[in-house]
Backbone atoms as SQL, in Angstrom:
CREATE TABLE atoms (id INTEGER PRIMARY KEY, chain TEXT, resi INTEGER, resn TEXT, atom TEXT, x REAL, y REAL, z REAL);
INSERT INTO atoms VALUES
  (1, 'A', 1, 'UNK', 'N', 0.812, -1.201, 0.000),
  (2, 'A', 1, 'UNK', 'CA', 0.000, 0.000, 0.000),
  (3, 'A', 1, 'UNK', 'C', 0.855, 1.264, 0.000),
  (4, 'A', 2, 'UNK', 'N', 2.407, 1.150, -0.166),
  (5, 'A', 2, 'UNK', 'CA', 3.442, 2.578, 0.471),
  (6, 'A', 2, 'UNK', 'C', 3.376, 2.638, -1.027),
  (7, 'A', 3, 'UNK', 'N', 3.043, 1.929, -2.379),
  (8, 'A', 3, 'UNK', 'CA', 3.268, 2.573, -3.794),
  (9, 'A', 3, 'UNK', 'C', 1.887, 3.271, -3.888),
  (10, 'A', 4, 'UNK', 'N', 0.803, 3.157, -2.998),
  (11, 'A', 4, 'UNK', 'CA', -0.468, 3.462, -3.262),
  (12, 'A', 4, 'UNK', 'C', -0.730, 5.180, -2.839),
  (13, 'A', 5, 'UNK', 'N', 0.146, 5.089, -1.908),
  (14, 'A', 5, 'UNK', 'CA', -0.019, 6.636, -1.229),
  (15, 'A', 5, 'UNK', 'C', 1.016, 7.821, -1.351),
  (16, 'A', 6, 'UNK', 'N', 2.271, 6.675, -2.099),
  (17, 'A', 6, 'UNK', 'CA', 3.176, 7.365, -3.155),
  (18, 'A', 6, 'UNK', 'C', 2.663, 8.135, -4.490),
  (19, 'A', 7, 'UNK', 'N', 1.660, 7.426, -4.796),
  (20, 'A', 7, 'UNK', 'CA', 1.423, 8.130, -6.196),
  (21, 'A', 7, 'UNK', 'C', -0.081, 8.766, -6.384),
  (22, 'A', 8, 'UNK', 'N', -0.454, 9.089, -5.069),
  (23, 'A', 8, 'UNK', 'CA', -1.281, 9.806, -4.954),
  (24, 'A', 8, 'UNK', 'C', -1.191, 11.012, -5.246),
  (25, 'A', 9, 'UNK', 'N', -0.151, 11.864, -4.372),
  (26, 'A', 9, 'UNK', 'CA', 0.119, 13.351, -4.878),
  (27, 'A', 9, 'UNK', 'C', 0.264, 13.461, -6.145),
  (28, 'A', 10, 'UNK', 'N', 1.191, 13.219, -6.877),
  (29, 'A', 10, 'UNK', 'CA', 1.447, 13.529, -7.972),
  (30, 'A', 10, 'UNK', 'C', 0.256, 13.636, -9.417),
  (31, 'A', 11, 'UNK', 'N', -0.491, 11.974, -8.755),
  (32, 'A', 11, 'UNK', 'CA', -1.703, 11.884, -9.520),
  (33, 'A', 11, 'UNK', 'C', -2.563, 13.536, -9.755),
  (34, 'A', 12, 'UNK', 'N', -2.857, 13.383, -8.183),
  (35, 'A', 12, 'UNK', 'CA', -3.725, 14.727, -8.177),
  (36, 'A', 12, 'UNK', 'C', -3.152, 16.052, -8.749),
  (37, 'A', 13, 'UNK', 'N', -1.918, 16.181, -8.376),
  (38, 'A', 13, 'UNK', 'CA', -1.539, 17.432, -8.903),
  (39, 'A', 13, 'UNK', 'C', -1.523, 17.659, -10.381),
  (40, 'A', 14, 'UNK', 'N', -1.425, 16.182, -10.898),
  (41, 'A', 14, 'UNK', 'CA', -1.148, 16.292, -12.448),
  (42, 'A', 14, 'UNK', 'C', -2.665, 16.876, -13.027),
  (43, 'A', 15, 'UNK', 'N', -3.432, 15.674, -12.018),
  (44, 'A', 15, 'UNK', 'CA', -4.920, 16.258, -12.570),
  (45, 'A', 15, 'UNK', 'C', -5.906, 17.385, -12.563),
  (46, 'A', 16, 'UNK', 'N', -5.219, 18.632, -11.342),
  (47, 'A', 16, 'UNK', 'CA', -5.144, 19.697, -11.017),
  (48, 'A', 16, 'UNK', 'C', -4.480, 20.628, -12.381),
  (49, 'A', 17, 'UNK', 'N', -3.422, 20.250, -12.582),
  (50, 'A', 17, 'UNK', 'CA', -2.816, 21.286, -13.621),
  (51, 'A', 17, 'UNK', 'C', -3.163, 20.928, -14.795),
  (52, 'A', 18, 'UNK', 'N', -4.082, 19.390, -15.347),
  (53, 'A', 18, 'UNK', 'CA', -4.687, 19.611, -16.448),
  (54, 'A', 18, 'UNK', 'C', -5.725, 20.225, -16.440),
  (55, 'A', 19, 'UNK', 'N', -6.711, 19.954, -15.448),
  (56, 'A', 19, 'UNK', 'CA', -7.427, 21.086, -15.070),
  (57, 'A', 19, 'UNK', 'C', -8.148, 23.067, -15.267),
  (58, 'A', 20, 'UNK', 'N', -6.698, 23.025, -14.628),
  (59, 'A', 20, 'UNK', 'CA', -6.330, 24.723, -14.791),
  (60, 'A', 20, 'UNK', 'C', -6.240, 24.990, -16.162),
  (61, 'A', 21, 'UNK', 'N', -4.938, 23.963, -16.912),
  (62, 'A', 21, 'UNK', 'CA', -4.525, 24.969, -18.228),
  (63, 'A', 21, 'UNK', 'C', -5.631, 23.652, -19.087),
  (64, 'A', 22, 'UNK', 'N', -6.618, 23.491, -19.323),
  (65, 'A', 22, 'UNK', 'CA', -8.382, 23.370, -20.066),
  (66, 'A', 22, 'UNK', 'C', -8.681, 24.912, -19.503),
  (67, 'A', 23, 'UNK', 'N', -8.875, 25.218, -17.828),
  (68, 'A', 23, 'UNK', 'CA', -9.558, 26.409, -17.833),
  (69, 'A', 23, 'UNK', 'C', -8.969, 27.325, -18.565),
  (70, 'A', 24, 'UNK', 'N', -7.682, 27.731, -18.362),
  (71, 'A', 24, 'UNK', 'CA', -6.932, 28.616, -19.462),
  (72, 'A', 24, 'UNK', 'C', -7.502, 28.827, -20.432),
  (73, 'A', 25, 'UNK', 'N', -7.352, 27.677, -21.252),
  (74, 'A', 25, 'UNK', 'CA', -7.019, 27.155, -22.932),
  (75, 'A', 25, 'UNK', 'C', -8.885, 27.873, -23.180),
  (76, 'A', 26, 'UNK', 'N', -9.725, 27.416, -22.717),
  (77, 'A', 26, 'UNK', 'CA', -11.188, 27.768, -22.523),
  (78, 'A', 26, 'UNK', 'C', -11.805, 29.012, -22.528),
  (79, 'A', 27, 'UNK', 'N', -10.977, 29.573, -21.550),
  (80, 'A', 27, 'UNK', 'CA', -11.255, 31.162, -21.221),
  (81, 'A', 27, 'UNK', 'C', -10.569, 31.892, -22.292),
  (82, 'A', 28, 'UNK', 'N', -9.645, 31.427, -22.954),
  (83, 'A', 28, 'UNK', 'CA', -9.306, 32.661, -24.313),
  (84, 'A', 28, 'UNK', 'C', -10.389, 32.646, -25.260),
  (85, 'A', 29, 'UNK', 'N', -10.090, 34.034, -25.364),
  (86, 'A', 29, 'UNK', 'CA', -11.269, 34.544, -26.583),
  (87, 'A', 29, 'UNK', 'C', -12.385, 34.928, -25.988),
  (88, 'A', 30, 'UNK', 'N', -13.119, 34.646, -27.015),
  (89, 'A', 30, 'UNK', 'CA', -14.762, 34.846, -26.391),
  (90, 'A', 30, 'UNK', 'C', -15.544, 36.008, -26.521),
  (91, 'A', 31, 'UNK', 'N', -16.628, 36.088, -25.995),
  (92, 'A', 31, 'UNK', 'CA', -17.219, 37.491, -26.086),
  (93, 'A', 31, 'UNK', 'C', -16.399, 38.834, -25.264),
  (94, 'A', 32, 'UNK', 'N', -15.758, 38.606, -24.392),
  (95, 'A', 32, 'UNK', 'CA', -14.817, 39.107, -24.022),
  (96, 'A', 32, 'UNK', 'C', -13.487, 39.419, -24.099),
  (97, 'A', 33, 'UNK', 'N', -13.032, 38.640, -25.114),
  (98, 'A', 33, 'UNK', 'CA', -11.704, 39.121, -26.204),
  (99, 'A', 33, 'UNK', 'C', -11.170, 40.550, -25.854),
  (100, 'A', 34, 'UNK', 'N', -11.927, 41.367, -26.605),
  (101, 'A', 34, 'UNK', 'CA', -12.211, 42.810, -27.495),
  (102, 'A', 34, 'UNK', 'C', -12.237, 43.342, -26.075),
  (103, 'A', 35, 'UNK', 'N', -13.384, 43.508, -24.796),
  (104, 'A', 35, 'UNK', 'CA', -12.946, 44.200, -23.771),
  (105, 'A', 35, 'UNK', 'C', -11.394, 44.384, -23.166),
  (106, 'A', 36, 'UNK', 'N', -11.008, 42.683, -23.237),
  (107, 'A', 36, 'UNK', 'CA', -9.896, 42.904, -22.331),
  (108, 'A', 36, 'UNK', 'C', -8.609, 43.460, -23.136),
  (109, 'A', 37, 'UNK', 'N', -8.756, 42.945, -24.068),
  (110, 'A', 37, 'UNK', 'CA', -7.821, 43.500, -25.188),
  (111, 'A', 37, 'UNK', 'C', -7.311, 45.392, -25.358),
  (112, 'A', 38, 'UNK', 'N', -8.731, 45.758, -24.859),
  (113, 'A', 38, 'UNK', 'CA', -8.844, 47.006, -25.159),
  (114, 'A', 38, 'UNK', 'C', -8.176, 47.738, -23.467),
  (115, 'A', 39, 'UNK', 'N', -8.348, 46.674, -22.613),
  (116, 'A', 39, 'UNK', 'CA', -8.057, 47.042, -20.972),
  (117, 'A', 39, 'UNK', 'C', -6.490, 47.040, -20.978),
  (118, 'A', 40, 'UNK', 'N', -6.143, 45.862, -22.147),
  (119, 'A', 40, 'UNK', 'CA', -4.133, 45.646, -21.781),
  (120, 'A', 40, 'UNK', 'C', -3.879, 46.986, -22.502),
  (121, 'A', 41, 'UNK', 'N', -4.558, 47.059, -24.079),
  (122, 'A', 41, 'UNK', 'CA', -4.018, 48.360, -24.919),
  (123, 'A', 41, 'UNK', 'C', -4.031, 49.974, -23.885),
  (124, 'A', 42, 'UNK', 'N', -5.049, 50.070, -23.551),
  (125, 'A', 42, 'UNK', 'CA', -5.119, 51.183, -22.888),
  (126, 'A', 42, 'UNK', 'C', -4.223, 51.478, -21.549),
  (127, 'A', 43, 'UNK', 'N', -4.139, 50.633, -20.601),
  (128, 'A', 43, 'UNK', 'CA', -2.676, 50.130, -19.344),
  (129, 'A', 43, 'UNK', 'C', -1.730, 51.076, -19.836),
  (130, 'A', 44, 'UNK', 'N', -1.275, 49.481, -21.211),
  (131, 'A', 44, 'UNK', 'CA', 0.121, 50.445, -22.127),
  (132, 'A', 44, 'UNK', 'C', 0.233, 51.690, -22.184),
  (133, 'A', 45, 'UNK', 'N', -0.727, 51.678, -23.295),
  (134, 'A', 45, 'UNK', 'CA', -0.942, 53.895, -23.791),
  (135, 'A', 45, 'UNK', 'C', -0.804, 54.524, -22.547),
  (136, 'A', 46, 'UNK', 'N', -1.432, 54.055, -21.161),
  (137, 'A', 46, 'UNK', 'CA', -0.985, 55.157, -20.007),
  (138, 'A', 46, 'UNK', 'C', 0.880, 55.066, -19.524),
  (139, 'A', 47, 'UNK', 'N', 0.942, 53.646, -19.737),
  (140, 'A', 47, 'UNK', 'CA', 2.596, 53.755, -19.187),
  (141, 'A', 47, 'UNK', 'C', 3.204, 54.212, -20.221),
  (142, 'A', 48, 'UNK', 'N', 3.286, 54.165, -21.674),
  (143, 'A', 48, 'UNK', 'CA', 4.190, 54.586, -21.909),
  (144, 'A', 48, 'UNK', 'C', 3.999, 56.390, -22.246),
  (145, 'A', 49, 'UNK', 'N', 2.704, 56.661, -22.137),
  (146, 'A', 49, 'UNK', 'CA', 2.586, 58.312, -21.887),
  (147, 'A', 49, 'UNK', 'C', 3.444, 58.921, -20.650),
  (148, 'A', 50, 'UNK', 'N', 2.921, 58.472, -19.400),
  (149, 'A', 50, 'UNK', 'CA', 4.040, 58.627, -18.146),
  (150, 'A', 50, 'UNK', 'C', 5.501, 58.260, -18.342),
  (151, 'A', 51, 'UNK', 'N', 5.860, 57.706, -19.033),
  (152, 'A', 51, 'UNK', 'CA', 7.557, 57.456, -19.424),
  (153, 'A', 51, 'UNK', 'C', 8.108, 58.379, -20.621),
  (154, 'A', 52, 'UNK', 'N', 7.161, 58.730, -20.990),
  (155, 'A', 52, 'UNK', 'CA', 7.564, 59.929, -22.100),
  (156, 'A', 52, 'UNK', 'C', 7.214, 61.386, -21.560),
  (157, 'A', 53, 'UNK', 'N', 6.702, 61.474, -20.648),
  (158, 'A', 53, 'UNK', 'CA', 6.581, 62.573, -20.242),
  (159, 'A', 53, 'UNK', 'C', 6.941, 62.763, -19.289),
  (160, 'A', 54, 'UNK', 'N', 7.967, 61.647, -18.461),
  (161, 'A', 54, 'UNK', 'CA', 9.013, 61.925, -17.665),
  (162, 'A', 54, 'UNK', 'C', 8.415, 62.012, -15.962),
  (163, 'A', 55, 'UNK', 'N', 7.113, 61.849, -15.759),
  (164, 'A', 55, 'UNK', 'CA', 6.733, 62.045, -14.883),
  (165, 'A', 55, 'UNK', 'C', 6.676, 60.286, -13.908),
  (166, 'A', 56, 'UNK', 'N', 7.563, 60.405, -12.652),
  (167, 'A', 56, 'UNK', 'CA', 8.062, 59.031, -12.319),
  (168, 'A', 56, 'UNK', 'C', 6.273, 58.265, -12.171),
  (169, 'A', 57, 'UNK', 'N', 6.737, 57.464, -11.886),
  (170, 'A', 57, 'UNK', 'CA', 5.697, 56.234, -11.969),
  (171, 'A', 57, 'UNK', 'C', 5.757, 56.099, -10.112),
  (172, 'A', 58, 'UNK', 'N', 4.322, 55.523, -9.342),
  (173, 'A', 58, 'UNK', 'CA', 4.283, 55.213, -8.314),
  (174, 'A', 58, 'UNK', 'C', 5.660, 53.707, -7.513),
  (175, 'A', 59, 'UNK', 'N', 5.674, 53.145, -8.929),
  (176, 'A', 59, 'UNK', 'CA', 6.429, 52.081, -8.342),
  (177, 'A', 59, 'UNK', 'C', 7.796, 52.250, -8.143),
  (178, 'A', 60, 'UNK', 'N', 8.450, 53.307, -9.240),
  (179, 'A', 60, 'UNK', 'CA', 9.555, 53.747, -9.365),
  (180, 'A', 60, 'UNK', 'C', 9.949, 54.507, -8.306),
  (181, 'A', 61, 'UNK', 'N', 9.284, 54.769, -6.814),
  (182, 'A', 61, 'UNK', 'CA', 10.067, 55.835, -6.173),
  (183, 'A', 61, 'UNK', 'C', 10.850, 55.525, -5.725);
């Protein structure tokens, strides 16, 4: 029974991280694409406006 409770963890974890990256693989795209897409583009456009205009960034102090 010590190979039985040996290969328990691993089992699960494997079946855990196929799991997750299906949820991943699943969650791209979608009707929600285009929002989030538009949430990373816009982030950018603010950092690199604040780096061009020289004004430090909160993280940078």
């Amino acid at each position: 029974m010590d190979y039985v409770s040996a290969l328990v963890p691993p089992v699960v974890m494997a079946a855990f991280f196929i799991g997750l990256v299906r949820t991943i693989i699943k969650s791209q795209g979608g009707p929600n694409k285009a929002k989030e897409d538009a949430a990373v583009d816009a982030a950018i456009a603010r950092a690199e406006a604040q780096q061009q205009s020289g004004t430090p960034d909160a993280h940078t102090v």
